[in-house]
DRENDREN-535919 format. One record per atom (N, C-alpha, C, O, CB): residue in one letter; atom name; y, x, z. Coordinates in nm, 2 decimals, always signed. Last residue first. Glycine has a CB too. Layout:
REM residues N
REC, a, CA, Y, X, Z;
...
//
This chain:
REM residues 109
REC, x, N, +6.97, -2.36, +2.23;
REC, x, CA, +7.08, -2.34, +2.19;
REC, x, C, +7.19, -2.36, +2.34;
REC, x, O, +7.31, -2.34, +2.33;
REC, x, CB, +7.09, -2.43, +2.05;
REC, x, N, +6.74, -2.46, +2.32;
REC, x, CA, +6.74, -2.32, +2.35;
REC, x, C, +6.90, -2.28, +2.30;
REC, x, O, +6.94, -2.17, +2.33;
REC, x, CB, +6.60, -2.24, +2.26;
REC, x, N, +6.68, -2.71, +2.31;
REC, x, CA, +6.71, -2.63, +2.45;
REC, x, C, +6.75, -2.52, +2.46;
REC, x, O, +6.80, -2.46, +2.56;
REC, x, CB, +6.60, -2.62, +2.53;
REC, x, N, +6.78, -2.77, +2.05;
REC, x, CA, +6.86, -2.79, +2.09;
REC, x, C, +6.89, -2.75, +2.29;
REC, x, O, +6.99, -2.75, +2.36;
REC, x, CB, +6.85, -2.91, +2.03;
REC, x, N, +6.48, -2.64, +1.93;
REC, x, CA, +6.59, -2.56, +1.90;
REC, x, C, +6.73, -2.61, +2.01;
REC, x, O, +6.80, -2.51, +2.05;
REC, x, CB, +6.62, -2.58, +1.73;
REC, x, N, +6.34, -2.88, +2.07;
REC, x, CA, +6.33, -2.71, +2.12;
REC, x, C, +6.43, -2.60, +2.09;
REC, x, O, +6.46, -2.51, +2.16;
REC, x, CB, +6.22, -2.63, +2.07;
REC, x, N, +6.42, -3.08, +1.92;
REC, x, CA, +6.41, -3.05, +2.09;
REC, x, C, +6.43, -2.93, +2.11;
REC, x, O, +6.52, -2.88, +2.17;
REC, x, CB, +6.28, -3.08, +2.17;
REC, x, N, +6.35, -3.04, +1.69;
REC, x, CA, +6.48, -3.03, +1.70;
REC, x, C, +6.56, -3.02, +1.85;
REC, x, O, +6.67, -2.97, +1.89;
REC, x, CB, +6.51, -3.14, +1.64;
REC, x, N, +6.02, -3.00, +1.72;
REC, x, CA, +6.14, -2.89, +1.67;
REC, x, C, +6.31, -2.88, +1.67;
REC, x, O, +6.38, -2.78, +1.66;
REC, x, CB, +6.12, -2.88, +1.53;
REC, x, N, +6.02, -3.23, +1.74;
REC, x, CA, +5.94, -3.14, +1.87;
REC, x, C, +6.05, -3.07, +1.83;
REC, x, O, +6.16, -3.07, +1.89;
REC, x, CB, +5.75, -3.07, +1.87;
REC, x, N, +6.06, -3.41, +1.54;
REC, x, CA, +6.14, -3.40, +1.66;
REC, x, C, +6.06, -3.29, +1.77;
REC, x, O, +6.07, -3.30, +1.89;
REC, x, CB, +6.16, -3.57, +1.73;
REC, x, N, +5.86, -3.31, +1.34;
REC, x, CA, +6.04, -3.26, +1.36;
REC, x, C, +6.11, -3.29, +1.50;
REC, x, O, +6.20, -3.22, +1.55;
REC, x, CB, +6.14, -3.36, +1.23;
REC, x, N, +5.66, -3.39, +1.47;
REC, x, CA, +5.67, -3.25, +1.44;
REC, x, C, +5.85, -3.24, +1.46;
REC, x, O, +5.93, -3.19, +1.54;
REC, x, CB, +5.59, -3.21, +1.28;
REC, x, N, +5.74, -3.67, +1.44;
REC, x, CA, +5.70, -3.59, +1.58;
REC, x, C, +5.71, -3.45, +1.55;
REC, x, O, +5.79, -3.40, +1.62;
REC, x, CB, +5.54, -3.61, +1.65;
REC, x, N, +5.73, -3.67, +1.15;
REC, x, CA, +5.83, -3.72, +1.20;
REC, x, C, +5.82, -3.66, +1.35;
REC, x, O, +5.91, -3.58, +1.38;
REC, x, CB, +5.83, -3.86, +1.19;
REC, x, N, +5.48, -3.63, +1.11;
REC, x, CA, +5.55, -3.50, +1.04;
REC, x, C, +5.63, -3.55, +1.12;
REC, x, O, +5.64, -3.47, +1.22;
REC, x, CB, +5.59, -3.46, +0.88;
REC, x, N, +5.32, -3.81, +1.19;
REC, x, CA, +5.30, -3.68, +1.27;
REC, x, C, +5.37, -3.59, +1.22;
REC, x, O, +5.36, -3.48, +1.27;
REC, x, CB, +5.16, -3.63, +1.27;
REC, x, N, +5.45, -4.03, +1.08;
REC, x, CA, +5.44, -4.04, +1.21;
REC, x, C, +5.41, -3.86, +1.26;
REC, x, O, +5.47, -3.81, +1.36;
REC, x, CB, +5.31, -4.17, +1.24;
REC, x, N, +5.28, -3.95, +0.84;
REC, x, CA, +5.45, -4.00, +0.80;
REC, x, C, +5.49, -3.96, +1.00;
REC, x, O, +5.55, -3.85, +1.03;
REC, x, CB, +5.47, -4.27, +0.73;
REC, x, N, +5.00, -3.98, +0.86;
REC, x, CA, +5.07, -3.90, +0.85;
REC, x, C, +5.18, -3.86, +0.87;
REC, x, O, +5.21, -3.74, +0.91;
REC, x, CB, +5.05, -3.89, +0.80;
REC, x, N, +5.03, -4.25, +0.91;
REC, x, CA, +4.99, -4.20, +1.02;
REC, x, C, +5.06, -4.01, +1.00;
REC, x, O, +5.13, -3.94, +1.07;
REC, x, CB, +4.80, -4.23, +1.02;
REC, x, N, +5.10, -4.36, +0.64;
REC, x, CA, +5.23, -4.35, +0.79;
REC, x, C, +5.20, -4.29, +0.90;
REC, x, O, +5.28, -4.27, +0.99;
REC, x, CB, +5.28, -4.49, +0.87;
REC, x, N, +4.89, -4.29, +0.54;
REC, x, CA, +5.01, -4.26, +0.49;
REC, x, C, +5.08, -4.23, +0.60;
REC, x, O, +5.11, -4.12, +0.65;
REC, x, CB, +5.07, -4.36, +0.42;
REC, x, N, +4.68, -4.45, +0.63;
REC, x, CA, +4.70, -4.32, +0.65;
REC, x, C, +4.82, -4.28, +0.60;
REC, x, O, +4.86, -4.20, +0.69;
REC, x, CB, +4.60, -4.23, +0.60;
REC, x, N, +4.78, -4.72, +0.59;
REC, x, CA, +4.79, -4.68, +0.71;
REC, x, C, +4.77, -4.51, +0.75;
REC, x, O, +4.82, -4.45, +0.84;
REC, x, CB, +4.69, -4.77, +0.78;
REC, x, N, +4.73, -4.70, +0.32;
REC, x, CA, +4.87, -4.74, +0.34;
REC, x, C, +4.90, -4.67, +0.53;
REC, x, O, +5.00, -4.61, +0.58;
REC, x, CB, +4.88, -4.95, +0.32;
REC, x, N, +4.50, -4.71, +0.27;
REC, x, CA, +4.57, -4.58, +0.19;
REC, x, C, +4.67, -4.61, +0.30;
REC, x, O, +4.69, -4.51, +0.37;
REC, x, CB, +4.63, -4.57, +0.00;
REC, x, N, +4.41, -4.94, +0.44;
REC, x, CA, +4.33, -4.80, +0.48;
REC, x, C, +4.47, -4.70, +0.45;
REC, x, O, +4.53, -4.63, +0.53;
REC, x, CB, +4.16, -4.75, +0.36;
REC, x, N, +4.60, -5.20, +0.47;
REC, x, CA, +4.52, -5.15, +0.35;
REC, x, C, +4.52, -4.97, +0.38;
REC, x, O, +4.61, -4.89, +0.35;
REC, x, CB, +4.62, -5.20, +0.19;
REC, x, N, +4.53, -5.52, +0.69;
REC, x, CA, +4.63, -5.35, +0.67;
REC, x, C, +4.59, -5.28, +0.59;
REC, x, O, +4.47, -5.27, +0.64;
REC, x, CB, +4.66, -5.24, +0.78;
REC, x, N, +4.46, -5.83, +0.56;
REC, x, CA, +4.47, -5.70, +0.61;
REC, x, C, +4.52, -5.59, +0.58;
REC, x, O, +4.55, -5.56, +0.47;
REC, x, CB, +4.39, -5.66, +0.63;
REC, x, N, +4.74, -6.04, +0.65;
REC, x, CA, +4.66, -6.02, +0.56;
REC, x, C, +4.62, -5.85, +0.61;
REC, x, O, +4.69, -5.77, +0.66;
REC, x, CB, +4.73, -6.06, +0.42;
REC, x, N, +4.74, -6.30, +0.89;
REC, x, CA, +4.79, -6.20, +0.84;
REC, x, C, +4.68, -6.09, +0.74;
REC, x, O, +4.56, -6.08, +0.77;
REC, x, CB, +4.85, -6.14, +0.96;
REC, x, N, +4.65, -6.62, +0.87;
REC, x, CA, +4.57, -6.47, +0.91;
REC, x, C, +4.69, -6.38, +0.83;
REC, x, O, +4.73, -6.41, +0.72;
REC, x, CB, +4.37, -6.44, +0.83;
REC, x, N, +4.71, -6.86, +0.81;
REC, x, CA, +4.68, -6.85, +0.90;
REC, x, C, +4.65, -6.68, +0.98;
REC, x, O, +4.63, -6.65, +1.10;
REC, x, CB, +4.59, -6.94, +0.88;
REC, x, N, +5.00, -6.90, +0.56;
REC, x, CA, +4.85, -6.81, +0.59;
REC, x, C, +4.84, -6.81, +0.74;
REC, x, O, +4.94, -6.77, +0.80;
REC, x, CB, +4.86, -6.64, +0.53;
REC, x, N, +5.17, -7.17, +0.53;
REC, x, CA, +5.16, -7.01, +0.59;
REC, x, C, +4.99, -7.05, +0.59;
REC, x, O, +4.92, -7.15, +0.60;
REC, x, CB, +5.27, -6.94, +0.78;
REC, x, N, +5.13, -7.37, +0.26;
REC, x, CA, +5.10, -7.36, +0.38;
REC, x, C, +5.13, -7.26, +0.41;
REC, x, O, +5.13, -7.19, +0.30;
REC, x, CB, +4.99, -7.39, +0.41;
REC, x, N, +5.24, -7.59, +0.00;
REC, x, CA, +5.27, -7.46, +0.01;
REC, x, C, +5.22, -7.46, +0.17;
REC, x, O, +5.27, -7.56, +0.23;
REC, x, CB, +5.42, -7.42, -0.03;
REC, x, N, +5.17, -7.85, -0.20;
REC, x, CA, +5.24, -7.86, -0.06;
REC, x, C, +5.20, -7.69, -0.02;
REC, x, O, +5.07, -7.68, -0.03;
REC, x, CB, +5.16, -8.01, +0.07;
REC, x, N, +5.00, -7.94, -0.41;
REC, x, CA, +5.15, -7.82, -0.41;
REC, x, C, +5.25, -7.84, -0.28;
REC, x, O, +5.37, -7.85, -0.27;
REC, x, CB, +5.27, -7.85, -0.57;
REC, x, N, +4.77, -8.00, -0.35;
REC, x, CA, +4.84, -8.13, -0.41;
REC, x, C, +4.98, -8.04, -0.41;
REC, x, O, +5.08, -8.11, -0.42;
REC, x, CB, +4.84, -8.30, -0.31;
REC, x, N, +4.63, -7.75, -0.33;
REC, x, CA, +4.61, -7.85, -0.44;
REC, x, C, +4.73, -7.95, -0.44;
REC, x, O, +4.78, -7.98, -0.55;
REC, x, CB, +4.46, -7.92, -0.41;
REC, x, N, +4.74, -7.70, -0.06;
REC, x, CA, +4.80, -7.65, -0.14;
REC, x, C, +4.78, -7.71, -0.28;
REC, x, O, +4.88, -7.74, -0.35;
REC, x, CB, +4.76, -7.53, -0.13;
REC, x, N, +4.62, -7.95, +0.05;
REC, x, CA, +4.72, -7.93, +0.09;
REC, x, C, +4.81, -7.79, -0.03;
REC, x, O, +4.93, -7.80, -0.07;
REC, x, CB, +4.68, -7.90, +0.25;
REC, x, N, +4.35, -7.84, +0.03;
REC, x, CA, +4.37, -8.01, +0.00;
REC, x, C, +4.57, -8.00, -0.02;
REC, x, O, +4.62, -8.05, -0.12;
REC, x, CB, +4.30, -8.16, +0.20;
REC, x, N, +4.29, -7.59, +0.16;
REC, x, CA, +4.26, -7.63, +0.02;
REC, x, C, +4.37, -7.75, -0.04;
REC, x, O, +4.45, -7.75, -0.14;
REC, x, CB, +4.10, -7.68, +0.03;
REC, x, N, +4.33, -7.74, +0.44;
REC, x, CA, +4.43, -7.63, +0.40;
REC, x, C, +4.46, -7.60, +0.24;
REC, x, O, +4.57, -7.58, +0.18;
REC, x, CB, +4.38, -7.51, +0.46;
REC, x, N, +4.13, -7.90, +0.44;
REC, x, CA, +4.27, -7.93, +0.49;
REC, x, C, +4.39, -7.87, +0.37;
REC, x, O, +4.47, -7.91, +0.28;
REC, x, CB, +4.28, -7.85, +0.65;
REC, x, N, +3.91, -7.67, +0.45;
REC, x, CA, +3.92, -7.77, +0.36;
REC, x, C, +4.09, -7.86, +0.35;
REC, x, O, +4.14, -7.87, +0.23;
REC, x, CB, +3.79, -7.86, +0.42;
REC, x, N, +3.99, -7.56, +0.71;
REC, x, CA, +4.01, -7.51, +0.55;
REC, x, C, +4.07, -7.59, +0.44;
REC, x, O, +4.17, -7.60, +0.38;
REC, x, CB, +3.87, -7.49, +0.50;
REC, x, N, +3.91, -7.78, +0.88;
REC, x, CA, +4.08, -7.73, +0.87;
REC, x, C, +4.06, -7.61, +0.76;
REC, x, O, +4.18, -7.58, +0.73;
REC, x, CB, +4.16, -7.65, +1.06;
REC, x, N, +3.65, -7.80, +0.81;
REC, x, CA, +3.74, -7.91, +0.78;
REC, x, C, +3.88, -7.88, +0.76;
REC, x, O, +3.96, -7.93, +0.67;
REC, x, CB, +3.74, -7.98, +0.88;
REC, x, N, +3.57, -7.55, +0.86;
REC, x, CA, +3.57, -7.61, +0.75;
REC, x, C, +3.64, -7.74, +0.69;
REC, x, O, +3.68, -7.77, +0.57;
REC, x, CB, +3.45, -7.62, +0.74;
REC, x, N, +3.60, -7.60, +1.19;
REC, x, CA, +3.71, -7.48, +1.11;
REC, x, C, +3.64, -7.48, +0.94;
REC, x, O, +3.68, -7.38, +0.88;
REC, x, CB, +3.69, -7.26, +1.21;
REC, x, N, +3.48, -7.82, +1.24;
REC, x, CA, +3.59, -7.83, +1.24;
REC, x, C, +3.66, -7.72, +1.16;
REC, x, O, +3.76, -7.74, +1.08;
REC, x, CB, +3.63, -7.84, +1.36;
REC, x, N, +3.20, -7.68, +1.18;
REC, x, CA, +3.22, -7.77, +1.17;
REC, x, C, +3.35, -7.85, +1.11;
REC, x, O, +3.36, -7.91, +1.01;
REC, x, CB, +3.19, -7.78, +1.26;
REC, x, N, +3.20, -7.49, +1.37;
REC, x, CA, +3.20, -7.44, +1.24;
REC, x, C, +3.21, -7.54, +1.17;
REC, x, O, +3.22, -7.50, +1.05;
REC, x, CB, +3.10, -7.35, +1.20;
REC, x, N, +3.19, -7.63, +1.61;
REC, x, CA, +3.36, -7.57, +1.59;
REC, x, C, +3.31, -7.51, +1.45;
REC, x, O, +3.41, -7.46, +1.40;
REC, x, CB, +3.45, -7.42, +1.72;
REC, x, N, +2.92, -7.76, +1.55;
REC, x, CA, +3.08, -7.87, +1.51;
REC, x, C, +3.21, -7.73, +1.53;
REC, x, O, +3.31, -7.74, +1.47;
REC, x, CB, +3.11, -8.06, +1.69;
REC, x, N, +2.79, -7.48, +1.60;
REC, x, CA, +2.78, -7.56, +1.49;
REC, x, C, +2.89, -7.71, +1.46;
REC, x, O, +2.93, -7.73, +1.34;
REC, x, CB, +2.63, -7.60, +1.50;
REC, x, N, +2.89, -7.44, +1.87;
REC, x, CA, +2.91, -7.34, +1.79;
REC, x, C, +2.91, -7.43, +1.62;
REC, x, O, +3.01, -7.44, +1.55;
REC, x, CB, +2.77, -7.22, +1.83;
REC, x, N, +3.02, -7.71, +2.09;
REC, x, CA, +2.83, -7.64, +2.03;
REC, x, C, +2.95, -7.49, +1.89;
REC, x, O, +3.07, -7.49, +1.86;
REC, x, CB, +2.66, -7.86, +1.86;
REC, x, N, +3.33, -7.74, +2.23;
REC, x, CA, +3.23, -7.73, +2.10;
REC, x, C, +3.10, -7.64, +2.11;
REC, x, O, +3.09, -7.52, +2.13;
REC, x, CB, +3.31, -7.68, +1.98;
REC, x, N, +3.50, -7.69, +2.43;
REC, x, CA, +3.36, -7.69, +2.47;
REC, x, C, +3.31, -7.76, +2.36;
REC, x, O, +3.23, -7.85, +2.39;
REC, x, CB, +3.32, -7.75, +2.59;
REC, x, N, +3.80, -7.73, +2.27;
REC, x, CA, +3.76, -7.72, +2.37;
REC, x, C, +3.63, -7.74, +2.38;
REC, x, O, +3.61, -7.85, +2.32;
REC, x, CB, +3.82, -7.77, +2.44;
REC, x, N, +4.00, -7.83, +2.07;
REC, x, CA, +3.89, -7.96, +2.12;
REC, x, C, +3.81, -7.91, +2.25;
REC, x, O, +3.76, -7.99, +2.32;
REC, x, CB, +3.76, -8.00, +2.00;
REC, x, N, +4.18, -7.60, +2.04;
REC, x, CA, +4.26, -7.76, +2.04;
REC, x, C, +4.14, -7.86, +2.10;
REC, x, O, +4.16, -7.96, +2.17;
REC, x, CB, +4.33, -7.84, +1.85;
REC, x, N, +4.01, -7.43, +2.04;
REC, x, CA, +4.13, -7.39, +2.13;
REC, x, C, +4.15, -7.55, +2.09;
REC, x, O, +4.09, -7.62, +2.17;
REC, x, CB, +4.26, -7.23, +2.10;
REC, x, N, +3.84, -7.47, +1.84;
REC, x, CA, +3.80, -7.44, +1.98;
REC, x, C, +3.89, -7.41, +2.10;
REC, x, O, +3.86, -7.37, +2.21;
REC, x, CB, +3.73, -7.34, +1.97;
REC, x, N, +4.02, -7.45, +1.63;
REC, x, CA, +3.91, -7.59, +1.64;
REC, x, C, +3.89, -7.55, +1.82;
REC, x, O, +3.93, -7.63, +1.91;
REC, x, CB, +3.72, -7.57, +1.51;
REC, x, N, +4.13, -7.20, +1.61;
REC, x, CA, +4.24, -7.29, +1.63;
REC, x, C, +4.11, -7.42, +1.69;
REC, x, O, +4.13, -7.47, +1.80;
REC, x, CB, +4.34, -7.32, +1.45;
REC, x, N, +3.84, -7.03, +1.61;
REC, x, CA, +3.93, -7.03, +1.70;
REC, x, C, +3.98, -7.11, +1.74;
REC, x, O, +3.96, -7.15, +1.85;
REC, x, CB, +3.99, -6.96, +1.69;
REC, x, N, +3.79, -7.14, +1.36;
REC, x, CA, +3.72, -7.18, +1.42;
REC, x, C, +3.78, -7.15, +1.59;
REC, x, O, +3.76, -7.24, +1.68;
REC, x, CB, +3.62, -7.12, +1.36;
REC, x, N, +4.05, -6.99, +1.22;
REC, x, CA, +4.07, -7.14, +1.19;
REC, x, C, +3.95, -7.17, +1.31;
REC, x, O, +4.00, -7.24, +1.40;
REC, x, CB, +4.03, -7.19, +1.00;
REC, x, N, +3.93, -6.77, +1.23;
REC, x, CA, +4.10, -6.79, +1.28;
REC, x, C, +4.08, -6.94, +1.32;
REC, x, O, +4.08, -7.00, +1.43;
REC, x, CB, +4.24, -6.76, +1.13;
REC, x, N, +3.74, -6.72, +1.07;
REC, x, CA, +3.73, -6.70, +1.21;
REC, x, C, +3.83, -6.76, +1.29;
REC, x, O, +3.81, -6.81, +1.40;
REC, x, CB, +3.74, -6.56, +1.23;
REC, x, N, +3.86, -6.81, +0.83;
REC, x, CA, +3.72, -6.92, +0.90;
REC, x, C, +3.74, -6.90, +1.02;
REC, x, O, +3.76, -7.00, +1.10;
REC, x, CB, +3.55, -6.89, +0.87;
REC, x, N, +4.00, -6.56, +0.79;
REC, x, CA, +4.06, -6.69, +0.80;
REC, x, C, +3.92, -6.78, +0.84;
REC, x, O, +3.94, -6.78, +0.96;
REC, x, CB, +4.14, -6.73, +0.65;
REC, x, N, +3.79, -6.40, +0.83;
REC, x, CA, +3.91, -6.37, +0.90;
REC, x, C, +3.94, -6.52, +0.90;
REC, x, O, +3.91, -6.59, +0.99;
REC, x, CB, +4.02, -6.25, +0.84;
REC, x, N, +3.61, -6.40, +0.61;
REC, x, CA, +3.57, -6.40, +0.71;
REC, x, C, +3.70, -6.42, +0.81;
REC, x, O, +3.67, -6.52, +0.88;
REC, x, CB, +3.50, -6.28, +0.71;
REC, x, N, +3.81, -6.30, +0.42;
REC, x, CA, +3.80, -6.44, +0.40;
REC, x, C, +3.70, -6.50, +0.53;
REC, x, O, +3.70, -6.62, +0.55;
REC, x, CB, +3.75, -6.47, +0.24;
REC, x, N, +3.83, -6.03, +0.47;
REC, x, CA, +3.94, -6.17, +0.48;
REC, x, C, +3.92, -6.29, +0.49;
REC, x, O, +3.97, -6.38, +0.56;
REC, x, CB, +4.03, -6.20, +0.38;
REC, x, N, +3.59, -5.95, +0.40;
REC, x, CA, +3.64, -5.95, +0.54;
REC, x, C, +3.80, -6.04, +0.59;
REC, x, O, +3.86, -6.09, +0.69;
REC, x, CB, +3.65, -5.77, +0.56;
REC, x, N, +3.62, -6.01, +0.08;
REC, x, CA, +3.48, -6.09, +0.24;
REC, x, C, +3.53, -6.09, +0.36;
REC, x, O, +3.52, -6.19, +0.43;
REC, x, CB, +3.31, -5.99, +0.30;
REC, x, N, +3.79, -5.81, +0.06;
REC, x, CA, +3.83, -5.91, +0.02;
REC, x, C, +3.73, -6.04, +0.10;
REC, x, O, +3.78, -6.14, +0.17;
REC, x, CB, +3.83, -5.91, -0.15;
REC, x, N, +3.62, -5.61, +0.17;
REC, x, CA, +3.78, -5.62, +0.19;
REC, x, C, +3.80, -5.78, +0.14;
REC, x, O, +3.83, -5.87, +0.22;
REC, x, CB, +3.88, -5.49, +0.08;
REC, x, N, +3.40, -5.59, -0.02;
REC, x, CA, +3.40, -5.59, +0.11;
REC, x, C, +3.53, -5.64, +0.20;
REC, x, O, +3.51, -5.72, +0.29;
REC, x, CB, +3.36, -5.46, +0.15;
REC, x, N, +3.43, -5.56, -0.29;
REC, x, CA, +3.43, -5.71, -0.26;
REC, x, C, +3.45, -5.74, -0.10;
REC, x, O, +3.49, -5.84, -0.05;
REC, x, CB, +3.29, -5.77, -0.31;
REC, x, N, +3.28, -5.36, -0.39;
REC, x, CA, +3.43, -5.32, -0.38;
REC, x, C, +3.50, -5.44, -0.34;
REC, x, O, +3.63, -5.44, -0.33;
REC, x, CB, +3.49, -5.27, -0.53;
REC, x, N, +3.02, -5.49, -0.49;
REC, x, CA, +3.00, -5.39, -0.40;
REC, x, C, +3.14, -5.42, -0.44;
REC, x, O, +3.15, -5.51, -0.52;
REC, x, CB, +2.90, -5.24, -0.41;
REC, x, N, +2.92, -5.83, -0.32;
REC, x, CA, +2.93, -5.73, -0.47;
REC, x, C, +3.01, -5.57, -0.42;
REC, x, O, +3.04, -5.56, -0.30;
REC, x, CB, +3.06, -5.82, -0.62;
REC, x, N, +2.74, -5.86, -0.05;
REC, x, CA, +2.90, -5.94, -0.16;
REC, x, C, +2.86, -5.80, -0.24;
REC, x, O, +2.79, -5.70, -0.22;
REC, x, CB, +3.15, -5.95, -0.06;
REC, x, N, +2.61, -5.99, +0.25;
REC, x, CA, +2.59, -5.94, +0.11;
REC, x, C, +2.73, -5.98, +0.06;
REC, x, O, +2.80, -6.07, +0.09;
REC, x, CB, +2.45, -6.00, +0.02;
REC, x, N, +2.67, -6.03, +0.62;
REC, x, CA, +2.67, -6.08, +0.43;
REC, x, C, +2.66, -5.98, +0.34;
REC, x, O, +2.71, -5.87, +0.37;
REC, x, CB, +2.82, -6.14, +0.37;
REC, x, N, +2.57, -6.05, +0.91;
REC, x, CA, +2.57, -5.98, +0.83;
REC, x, C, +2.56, -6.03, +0.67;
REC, x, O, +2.46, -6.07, +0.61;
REC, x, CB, +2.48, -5.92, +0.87;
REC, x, N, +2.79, -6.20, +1.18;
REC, x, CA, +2.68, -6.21, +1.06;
REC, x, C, +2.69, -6.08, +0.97;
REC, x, O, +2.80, -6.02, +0.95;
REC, x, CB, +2.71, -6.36, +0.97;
REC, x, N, +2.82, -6.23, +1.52;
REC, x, CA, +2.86, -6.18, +1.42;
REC, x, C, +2.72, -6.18, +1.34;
REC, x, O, +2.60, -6.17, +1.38;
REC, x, CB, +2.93, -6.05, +1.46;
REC, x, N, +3.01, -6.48, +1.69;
REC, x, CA, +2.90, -6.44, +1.64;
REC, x, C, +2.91, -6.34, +1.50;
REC, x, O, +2.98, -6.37, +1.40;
REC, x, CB, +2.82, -6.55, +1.62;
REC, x, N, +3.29, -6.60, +1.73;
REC, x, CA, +3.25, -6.49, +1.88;
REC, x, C, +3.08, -6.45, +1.84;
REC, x, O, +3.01, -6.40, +1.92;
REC, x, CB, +3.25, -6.60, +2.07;
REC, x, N, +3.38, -6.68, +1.50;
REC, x, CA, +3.32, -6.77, +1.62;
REC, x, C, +3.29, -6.72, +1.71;
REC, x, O, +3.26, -6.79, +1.80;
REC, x, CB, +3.21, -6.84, +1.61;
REC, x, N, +3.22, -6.46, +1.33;
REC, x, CA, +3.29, -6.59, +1.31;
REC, x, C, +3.28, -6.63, +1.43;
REC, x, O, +3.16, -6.62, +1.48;
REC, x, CB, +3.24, -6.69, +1.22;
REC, x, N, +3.25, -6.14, +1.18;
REC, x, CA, +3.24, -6.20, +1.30;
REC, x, C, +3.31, -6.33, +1.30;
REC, x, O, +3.43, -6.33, +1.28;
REC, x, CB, +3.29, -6.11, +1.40;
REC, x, N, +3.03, -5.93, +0.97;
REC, x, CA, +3.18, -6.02, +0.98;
REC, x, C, +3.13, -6.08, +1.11;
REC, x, O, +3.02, -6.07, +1.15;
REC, x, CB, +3.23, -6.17, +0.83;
REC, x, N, +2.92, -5.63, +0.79;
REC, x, CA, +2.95, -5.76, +0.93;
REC, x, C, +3.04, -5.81, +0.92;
REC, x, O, +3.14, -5.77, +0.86;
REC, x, CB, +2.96, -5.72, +1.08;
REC, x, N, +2.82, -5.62, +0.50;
REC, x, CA, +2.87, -5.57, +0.58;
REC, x, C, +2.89, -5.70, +0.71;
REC, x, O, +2.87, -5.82, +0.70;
REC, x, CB, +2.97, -5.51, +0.52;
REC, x, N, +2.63, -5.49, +0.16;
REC, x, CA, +2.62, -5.56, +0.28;
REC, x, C, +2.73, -5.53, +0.40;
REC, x, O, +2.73, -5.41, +0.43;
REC, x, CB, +2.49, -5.53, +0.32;
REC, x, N, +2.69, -5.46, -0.19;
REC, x, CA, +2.69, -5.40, -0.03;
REC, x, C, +2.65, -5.52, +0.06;
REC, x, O, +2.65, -5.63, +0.02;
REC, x, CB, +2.84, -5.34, +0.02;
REC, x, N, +2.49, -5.38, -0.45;
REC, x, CA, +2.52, -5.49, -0.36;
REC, x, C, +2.55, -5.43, -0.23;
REC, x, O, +2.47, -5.36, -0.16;
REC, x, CB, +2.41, -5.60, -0.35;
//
């Protein structure tokens, strides 16, 4: 069983989830978060417990809404996947390499 932080609401909790589950918690943490945000940005000076309140409702909504096949955007962009971002990080430092190199050959020529 892993355990990791999520942050809802400007509070952060510590959850249990099955261990390789963390990624998939931290989304779904994400969208509540998002949605408790949207509650507290449209009603303004909510207790913590009604904007967790509201951002179950506007889930719930959101549930209600695909169930009956009415199709919604995703409130949260989905997260950036670790392999993927080292990749380009890499991708990014060969690409600089080459331009360092094409600089230098093109001062010296």
């Amino acid at each position: 069983m892993a355990n990791i932080d999520v942050e809802v609401a400007g509070r952060r909790y510590n959850v249990a989830c099955r261990d390789g589950e963390e990624d998939h918690l931290r989304g779904l943490a994400a969208v509540v978060d998002k949605r408790a945000q949207d509650a507290a940005e449209a009603l303004g000076g909510l207790t913590e417990s009604r904007q967790l309140l509201f951002a179950a409702l506007l889930i719930a909504d959101d549930l209600k809404e695909v169930r009956a096949g009415n199709a919604i955007p995703d409130p949260v962009p989905p997260q950036p996947d670790p392999a993927v971002a080292d990749a380009l990080e890499r991708l990014a430092g060969r690409l600089e390499s080459l331009v360092d190199r094409l600089e230098a050959e093109a001062q010296s020529a």
